[in-house]
mmCIF file as Biopython writes it, N, C-alpha, C and O atoms, coordinates in Angstrom:
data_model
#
loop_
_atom_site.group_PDB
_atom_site.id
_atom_site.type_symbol
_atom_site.label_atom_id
_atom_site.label_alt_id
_atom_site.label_comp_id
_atom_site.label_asym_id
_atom_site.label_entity_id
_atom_site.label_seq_id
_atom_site.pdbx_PDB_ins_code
_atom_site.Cartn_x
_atom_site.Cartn_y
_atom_site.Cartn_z
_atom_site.occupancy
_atom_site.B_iso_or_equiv
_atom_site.auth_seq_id
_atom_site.auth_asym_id
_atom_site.pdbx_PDB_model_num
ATOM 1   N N  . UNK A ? 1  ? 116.063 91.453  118.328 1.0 0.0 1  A 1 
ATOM 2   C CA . UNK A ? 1  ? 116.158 90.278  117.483 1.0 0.0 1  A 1 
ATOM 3   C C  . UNK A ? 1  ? 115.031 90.268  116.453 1.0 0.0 1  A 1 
ATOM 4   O O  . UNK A ? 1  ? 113.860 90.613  116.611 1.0 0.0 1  A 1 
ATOM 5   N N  . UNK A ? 2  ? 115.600 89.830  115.438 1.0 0.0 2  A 1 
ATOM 6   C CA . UNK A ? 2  ? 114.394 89.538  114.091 1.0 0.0 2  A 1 
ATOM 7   C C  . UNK A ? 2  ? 114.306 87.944  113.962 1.0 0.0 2  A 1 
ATOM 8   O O  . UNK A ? 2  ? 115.167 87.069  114.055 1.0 0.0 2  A 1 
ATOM 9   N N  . UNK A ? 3  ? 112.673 87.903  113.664 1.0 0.0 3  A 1 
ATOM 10  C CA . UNK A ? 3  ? 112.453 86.329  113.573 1.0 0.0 3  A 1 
ATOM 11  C C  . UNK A ? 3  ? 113.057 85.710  111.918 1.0 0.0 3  A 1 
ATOM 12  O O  . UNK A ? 3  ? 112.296 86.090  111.028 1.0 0.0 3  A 1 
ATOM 13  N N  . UNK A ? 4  ? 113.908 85.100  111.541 1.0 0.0 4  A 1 
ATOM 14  C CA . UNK A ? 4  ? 113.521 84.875  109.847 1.0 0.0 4  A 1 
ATOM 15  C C  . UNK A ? 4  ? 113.246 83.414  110.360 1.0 0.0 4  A 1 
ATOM 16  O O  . UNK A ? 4  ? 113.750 82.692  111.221 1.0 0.0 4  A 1 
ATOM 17  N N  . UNK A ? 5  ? 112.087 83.284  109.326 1.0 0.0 5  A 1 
ATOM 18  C CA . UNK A ? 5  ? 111.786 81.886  109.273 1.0 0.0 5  A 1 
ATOM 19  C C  . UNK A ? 5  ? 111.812 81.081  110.810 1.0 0.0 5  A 1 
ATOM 20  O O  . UNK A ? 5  ? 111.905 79.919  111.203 1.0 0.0 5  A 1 
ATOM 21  N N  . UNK A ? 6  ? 111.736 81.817  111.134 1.0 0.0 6  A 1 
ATOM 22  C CA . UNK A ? 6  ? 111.377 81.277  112.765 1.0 0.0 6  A 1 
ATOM 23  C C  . UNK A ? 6  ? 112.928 80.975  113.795 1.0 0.0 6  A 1 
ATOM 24  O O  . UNK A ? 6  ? 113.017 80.513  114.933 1.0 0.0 6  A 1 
ATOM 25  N N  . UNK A ? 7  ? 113.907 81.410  112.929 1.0 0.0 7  A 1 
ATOM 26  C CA . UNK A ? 7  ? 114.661 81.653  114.106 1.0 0.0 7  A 1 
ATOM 27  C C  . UNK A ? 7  ? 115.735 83.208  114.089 1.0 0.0 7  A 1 
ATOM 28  O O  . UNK A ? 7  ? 116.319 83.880  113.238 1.0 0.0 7  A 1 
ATOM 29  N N  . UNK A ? 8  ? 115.549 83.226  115.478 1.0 0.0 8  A 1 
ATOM 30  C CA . UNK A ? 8  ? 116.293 84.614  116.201 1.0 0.0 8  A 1 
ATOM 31  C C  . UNK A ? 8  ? 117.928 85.430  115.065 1.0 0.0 8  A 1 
ATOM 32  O O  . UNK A ? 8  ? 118.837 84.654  114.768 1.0 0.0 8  A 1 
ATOM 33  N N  . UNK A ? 9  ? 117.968 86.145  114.847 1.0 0.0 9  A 1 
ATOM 34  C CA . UNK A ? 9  ? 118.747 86.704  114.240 1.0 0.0 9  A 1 
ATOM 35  C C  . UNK A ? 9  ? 119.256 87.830  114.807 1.0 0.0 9  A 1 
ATOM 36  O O  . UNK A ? 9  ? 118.221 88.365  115.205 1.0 0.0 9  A 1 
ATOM 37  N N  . UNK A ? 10 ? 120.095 88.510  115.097 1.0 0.0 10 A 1 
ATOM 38  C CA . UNK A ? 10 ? 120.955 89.794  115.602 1.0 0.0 10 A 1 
ATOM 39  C C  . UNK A ? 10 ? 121.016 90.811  114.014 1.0 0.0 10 A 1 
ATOM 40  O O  . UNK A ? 10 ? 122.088 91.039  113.455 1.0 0.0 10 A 1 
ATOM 41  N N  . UNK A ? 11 ? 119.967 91.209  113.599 1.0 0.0 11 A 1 
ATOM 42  C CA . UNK A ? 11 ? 120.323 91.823  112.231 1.0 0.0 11 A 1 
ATOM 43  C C  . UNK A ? 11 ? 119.627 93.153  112.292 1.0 0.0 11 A 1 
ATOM 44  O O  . UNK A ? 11 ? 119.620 93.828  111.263 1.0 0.0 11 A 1 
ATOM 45  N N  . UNK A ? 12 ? 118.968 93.669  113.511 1.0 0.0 12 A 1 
ATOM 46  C CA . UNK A ? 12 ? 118.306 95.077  113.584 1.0 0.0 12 A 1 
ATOM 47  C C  . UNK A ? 12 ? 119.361 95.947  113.158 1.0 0.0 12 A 1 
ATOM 48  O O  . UNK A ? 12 ? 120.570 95.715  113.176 1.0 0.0 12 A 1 
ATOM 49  N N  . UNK A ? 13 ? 118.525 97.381  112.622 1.0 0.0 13 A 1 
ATOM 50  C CA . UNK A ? 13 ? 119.407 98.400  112.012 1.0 0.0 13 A 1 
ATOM 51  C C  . UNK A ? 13 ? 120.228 97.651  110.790 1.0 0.0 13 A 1 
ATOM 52  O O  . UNK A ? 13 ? 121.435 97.888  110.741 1.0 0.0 13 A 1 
ATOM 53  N N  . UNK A ? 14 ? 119.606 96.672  109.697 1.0 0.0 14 A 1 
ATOM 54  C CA . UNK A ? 14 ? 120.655 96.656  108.262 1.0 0.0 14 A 1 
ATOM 55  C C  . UNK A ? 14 ? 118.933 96.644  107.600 1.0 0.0 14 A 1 
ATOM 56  O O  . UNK A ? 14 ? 117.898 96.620  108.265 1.0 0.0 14 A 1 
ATOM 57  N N  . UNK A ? 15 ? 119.038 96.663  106.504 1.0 0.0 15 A 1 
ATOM 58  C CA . UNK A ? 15 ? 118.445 97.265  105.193 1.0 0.0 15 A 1 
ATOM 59  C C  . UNK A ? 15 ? 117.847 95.313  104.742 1.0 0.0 15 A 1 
ATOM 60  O O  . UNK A ? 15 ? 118.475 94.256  104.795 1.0 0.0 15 A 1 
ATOM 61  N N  . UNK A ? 16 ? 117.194 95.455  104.558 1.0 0.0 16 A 1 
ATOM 62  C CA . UNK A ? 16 ? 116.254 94.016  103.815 1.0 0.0 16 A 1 
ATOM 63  C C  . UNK A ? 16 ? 117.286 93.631  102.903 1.0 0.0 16 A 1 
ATOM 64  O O  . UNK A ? 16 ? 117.646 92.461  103.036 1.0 0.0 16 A 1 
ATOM 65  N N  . UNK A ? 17 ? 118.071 94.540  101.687 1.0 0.0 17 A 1 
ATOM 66  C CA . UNK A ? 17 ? 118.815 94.168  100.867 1.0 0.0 17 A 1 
ATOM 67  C C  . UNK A ? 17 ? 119.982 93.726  101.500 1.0 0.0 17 A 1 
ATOM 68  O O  . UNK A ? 17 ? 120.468 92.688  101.053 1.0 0.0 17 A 1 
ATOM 69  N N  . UNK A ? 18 ? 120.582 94.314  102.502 1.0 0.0 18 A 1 
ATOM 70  C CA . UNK A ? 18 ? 121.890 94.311  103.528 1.0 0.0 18 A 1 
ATOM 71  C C  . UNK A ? 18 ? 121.549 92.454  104.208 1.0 0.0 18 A 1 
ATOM 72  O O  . UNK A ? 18 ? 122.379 91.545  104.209 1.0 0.0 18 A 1 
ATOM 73  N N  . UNK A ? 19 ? 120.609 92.403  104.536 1.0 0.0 19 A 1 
ATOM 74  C CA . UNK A ? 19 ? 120.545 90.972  105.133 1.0 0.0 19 A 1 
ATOM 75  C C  . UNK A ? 19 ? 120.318 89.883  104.508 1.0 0.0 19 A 1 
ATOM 76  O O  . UNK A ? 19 ? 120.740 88.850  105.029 1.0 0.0 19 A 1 
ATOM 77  N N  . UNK A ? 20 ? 119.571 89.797  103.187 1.0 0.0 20 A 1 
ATOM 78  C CA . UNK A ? 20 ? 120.034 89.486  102.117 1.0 0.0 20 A 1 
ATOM 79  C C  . UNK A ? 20 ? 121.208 88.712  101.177 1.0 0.0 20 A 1 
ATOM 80  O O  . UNK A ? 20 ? 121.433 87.540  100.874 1.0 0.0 20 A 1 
ATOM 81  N N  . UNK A ? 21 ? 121.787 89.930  100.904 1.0 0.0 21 A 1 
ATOM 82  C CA . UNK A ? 21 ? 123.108 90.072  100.744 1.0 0.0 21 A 1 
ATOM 83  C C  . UNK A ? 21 ? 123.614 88.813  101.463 1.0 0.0 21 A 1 
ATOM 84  O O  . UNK A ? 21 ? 123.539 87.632  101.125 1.0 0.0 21 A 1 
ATOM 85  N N  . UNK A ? 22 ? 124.352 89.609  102.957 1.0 0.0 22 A 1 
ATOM 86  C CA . UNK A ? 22 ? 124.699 88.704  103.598 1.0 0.0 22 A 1 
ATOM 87  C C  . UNK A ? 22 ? 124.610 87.081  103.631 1.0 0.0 22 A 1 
ATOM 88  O O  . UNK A ? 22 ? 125.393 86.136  103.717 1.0 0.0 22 A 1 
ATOM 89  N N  . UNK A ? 23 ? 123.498 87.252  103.538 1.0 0.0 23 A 1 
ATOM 90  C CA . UNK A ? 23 ? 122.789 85.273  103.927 1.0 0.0 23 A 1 
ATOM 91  C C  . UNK A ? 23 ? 123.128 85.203  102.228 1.0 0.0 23 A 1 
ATOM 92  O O  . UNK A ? 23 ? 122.427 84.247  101.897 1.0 0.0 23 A 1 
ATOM 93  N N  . UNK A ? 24 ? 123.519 85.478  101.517 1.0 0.0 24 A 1 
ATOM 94  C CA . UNK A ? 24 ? 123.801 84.734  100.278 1.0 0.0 24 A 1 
ATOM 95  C C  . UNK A ? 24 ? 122.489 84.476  99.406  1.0 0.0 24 A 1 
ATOM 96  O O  . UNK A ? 24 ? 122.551 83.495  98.664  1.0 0.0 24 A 1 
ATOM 97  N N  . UNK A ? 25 ? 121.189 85.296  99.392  1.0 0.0 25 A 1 
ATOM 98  C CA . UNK A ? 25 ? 119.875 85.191  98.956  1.0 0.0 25 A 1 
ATOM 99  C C  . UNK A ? 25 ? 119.604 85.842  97.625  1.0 0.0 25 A 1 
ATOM 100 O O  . UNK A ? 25 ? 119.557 87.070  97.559  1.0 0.0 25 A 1 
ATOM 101 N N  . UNK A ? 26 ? 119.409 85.032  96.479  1.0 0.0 26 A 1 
ATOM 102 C CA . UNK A ? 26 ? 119.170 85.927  95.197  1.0 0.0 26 A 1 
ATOM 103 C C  . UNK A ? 26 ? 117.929 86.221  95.164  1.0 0.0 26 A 1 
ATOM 104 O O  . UNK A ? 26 ? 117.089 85.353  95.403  1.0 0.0 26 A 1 
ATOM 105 N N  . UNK A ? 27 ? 117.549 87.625  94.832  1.0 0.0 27 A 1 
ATOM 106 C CA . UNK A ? 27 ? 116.434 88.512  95.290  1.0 0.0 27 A 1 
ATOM 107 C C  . UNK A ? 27 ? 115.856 88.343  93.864  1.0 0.0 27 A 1 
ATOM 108 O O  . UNK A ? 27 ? 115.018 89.184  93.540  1.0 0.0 27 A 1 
ATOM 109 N N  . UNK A ? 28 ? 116.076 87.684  93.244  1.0 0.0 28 A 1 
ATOM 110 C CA . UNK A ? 28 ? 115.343 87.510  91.965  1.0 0.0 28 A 1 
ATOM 111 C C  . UNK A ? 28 ? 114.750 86.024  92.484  1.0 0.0 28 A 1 
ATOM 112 O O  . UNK A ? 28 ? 113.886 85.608  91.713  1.0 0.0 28 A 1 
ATOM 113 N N  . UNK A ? 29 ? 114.935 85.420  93.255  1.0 0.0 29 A 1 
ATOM 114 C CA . UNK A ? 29 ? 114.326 83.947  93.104  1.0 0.0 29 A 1 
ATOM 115 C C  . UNK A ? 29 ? 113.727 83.723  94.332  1.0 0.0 29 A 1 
ATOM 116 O O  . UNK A ? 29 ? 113.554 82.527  94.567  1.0 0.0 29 A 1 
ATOM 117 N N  . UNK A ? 30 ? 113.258 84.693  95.415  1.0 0.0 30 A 1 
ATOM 118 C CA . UNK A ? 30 ? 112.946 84.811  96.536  1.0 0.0 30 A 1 
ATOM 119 C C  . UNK A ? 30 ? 111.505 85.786  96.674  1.0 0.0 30 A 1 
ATOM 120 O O  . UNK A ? 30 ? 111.218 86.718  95.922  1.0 0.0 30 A 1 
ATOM 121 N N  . UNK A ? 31 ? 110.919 85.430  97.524  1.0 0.0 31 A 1 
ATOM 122 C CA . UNK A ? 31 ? 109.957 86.503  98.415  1.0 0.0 31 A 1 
ATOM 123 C C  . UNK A ? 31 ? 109.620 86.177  99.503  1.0 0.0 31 A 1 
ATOM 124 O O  . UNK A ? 31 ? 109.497 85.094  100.075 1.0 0.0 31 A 1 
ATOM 125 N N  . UNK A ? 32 ? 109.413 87.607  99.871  1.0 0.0 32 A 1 
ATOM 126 C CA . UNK A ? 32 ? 109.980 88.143  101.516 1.0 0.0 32 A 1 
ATOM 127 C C  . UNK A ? 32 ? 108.613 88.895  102.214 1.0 0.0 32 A 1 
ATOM 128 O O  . UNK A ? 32 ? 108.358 90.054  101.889 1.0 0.0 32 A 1 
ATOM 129 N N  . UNK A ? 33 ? 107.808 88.218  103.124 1.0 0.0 33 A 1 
ATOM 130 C CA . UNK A ? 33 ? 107.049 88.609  104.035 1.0 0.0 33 A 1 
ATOM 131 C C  . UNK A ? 33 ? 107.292 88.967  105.249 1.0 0.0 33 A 1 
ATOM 132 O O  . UNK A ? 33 ? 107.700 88.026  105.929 1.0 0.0 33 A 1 
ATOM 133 N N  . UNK A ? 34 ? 107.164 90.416  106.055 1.0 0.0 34 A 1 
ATOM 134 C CA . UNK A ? 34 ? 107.573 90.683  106.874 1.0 0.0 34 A 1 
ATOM 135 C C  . UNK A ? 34 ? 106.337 91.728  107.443 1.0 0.0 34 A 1 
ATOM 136 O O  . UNK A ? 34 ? 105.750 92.669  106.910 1.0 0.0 34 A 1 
ATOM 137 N N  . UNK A ? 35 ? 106.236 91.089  108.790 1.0 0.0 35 A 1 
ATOM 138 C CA . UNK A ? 35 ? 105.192 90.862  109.615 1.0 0.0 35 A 1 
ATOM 139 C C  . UNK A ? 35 ? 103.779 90.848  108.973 1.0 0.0 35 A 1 
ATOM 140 O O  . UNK A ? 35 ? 102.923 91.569  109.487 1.0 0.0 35 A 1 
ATOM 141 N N  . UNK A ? 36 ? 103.444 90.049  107.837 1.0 0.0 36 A 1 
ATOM 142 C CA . UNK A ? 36 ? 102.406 89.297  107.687 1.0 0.0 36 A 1 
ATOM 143 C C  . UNK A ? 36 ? 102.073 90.166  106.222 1.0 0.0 36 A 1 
ATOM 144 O O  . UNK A ? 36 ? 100.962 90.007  105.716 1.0 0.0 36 A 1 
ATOM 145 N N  . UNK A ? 37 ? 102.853 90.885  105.707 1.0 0.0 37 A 1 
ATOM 146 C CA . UNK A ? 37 ? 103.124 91.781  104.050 1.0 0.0 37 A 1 
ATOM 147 C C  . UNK A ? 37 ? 104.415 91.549  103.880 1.0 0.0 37 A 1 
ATOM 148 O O  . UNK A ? 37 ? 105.492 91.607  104.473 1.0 0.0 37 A 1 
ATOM 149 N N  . UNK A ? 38 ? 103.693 91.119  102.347 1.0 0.0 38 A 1 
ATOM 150 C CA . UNK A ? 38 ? 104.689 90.647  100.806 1.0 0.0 38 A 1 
ATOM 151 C C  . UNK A ? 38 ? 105.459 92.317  101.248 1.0 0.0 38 A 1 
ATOM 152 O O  . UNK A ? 38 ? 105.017 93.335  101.780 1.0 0.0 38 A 1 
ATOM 153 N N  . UNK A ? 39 ? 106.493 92.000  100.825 1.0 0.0 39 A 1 
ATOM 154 C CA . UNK A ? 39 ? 107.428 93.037  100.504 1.0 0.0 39 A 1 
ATOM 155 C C  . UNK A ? 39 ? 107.913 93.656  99.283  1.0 0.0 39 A 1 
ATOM 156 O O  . UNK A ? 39 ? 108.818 92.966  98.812  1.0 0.0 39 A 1 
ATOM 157 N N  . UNK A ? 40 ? 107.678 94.639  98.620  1.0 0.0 40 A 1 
ATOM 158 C CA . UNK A ? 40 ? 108.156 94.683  97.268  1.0 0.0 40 A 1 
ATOM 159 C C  . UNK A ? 40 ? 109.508 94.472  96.925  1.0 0.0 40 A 1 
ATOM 160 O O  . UNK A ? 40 ? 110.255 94.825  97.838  1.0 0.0 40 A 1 
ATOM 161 N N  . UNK A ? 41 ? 110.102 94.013  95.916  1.0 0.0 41 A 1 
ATOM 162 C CA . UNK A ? 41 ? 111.142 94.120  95.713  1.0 0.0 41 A 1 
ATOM 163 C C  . UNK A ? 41 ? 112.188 95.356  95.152  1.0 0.0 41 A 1 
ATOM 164 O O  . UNK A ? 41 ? 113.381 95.474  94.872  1.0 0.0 41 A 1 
ATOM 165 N N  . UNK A ? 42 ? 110.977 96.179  95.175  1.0 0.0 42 A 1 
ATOM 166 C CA . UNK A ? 42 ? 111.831 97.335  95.099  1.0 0.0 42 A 1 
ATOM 167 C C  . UNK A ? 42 ? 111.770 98.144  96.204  1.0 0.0 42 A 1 
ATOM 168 O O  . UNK A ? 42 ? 111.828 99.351  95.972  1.0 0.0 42 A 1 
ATOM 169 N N  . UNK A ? 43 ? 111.698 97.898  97.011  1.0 0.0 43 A 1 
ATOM 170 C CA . UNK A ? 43 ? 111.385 98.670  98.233  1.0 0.0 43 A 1 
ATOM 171 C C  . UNK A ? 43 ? 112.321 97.759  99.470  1.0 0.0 43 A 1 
ATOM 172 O O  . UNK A ? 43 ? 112.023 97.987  100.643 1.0 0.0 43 A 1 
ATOM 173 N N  . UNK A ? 44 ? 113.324 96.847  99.208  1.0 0.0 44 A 1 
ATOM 174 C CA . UNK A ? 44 ? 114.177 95.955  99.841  1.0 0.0 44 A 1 
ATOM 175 C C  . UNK A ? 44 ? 115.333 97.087  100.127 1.0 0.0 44 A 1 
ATOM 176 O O  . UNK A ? 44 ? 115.506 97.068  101.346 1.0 0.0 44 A 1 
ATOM 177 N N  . UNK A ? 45 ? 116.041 97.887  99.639  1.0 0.0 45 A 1 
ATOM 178 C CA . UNK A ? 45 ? 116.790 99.129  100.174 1.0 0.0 45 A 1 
ATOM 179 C C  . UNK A ? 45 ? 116.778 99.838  100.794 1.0 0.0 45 A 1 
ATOM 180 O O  . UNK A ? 45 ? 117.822 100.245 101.304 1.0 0.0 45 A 1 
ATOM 181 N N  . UNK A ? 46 ? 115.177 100.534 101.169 1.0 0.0 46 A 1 
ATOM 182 C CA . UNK A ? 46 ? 114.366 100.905 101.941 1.0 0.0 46 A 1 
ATOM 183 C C  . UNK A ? 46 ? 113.871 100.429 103.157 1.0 0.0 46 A 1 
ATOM 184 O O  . UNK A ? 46 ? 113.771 101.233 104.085 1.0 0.0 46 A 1 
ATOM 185 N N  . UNK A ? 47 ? 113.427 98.851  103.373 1.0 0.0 47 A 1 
ATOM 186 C CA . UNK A ? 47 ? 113.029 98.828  104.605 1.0 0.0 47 A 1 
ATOM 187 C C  . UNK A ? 47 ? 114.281 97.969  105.712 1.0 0.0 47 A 1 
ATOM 188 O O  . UNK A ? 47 ? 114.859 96.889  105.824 1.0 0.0 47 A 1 
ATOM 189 N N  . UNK A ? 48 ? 114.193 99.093  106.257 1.0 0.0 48 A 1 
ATOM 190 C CA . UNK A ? 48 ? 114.942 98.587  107.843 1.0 0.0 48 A 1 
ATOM 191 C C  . UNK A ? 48 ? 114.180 97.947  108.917 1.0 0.0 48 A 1 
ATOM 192 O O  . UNK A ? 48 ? 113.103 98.303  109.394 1.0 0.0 48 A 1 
ATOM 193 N N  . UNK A ? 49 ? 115.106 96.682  109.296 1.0 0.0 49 A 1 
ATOM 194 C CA . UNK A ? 49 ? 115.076 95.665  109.589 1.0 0.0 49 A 1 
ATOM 195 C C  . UNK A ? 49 ? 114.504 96.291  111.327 1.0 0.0 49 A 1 
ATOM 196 O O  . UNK A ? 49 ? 114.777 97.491  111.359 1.0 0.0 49 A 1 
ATOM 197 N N  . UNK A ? 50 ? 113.990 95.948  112.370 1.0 0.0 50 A 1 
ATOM 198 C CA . UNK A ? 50 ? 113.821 96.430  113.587 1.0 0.0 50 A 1 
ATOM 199 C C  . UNK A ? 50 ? 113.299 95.449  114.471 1.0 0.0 50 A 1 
ATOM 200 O O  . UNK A ? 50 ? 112.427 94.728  113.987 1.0 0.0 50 A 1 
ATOM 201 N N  . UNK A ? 51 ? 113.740 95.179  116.076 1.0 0.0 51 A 1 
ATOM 202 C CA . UNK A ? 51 ? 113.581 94.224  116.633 1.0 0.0 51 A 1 
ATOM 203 C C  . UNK A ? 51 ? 112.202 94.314  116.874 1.0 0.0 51 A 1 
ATOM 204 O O  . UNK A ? 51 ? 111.408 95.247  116.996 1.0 0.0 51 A 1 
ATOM 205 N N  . UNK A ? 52 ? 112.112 92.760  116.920 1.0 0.0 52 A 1 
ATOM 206 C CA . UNK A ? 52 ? 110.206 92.229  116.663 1.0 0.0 52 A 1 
ATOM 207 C C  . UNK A ? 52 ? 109.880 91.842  115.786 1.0 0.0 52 A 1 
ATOM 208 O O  . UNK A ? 52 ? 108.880 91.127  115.725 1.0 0.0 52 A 1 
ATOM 209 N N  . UNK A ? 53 ? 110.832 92.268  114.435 1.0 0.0 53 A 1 
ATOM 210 C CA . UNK A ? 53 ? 109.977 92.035  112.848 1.0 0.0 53 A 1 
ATOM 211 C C  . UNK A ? 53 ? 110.213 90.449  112.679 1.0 0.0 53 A 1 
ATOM 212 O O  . UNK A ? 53 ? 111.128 89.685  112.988 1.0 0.0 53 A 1 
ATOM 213 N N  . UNK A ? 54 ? 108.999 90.314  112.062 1.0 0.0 54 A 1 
ATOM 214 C CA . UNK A ? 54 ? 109.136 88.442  111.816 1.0 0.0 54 A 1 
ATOM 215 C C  . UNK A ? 54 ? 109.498 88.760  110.284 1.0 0.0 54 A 1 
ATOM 216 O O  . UNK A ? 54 ? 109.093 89.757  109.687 1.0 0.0 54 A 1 
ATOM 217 N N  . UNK A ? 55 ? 110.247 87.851  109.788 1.0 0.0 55 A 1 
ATOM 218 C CA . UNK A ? 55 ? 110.581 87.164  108.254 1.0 0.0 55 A 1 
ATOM 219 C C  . UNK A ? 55 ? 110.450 86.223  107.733 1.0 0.0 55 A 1 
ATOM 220 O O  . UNK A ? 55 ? 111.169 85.256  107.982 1.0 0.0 55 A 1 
ATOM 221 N N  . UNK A ? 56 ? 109.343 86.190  106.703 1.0 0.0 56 A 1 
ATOM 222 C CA . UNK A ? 56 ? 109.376 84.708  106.207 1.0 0.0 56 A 1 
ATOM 223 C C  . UNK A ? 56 ? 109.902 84.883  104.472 1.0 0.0 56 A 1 
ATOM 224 O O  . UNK A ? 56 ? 109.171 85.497  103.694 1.0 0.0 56 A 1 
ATOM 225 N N  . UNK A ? 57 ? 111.112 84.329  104.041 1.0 0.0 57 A 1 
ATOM 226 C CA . UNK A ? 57 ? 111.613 84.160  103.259 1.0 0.0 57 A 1 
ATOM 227 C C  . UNK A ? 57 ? 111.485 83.028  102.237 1.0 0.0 57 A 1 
ATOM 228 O O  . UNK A ? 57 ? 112.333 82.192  102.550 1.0 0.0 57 A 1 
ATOM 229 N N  . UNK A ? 58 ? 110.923 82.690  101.339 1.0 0.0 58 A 1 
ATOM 230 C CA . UNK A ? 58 ? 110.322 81.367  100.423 1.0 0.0 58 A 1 
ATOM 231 C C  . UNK A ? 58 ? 111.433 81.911  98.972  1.0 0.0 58 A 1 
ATOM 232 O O  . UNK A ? 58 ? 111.551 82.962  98.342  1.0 0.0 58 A 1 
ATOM 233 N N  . UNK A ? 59 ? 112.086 80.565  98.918  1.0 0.0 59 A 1 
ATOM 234 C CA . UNK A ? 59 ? 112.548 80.479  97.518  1.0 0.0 59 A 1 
ATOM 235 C C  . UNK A ? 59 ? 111.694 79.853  96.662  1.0 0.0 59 A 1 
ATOM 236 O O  . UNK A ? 59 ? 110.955 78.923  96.983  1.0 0.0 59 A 1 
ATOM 237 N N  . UNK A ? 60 ? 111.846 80.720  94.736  1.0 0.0 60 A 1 
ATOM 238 C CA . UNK A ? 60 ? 110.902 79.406  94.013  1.0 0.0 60 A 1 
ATOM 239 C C  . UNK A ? 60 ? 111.885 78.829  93.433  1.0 0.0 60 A 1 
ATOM 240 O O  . UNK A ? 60 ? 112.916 79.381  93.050  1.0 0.0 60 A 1 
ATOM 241 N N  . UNK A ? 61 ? 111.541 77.432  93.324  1.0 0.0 61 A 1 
ATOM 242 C CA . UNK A ? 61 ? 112.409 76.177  92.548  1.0 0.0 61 A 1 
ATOM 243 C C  . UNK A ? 61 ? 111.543 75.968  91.708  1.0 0.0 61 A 1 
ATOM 244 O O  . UNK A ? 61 ? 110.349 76.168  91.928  1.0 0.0 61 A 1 
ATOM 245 N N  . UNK A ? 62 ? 112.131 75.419  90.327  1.0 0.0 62 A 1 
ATOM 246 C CA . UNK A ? 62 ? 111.671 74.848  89.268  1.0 0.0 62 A 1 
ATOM 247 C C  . UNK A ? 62 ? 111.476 73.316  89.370  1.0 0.0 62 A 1 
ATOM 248 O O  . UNK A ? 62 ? 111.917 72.458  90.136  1.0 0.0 62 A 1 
ATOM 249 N N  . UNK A ? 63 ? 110.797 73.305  88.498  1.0 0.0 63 A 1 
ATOM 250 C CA . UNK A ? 63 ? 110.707 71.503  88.232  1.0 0.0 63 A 1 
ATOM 251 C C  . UNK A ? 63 ? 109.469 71.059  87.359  1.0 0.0 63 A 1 
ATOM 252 O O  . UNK A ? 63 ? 108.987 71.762  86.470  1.0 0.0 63 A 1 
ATOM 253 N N  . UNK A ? 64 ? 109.128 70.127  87.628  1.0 0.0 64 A 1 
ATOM 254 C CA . UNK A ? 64 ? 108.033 69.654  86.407  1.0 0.0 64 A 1 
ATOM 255 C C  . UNK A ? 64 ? 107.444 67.883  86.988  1.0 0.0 64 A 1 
ATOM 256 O O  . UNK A ? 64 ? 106.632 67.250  86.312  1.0 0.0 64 A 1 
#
């Protein structure tokens, strides 16, 4: 199991972009810490997901 945002997920073995994807997450308006390092965004194709990994996922919103 992977932690995102503090709860349990079944997503070991898919791709940062693959889980992503899935959850409906635009990778332009997001960043992604996983186990306690920023993640690049170009390097989201690349890293596989593996049980233990924590995720913390932050969207930015606009406003004023």
């Amino acid at each position: 199991m992977v932690l995102i945002n503090g709860k349990p997920a079944d997503v070991s073995g898919k791709t940062l972009r693959e889980y992503l994807s899935a959850a409906a997450y635009d990778p332009t308006r997001i960043a992604v810490e996983r186990n306690g390092e920023i993640v690049p965004k170009a390097r989201y194709d690349s890293v596989l997901l593996s049980d233990g990994d924590s995720l913390e996922i932050v969207s930015f919103v606009g406003g004023g």
